[in-house]
N, C-alpha and C positions, 0 to 999 in steps of 0.2 A: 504494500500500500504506500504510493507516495503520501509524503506530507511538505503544505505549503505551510509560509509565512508569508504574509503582508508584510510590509511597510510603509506606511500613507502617512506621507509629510511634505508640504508646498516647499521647504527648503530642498533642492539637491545635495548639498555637502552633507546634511543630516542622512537623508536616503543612503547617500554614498559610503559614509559613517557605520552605519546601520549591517548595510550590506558584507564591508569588509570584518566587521566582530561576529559577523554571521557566518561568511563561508566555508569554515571550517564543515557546518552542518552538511552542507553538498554534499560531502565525503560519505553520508549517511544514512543519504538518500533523501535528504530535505531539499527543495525549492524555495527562490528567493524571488518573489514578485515584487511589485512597487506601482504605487498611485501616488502624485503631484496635487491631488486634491482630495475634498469630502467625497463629492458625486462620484471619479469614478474608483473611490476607494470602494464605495457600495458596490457600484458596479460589479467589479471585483470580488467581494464576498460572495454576492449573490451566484455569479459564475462559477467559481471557483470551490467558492468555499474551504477557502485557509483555514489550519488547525490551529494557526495563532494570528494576533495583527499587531503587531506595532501601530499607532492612532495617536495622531498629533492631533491634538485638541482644535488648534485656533489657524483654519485655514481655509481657501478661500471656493466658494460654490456649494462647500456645505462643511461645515464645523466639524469635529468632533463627538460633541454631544448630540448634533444631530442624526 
């Protein structure tokens, strides 16, 4: 069974951040996705359905908490 991770952050250097303390999982058979915004972080869940998400709170199209 693959497993995804999210990472949804309007920042790149955060994504990028994010990605590189992550890759080790690859090795492991985890997947590393990434959303630049709220909307299509959702998108993204809904497709996908990642077993985790990294979720920046305060960004733009749809928040966070939204």
């Amino acid at each position: 069974m693959e497993r995804l991770i999210l990472i949804a952050d309007d920042e790149a250097h955060i994504r990028m951040l994010l990605e590189q303390a992550l890759e080790e999982l690859e090795e492991e058979g985890v997947q590393l996705a990434s959303a630049a915004d709220g909307a299509r972080a959702l998108e993204e869940i809904r497709r996908q359905r990642p077993a985790l998400v990294f979720l920046d709170v305060m960004m733009p199209a749809m928040n966070g908490f939204e």
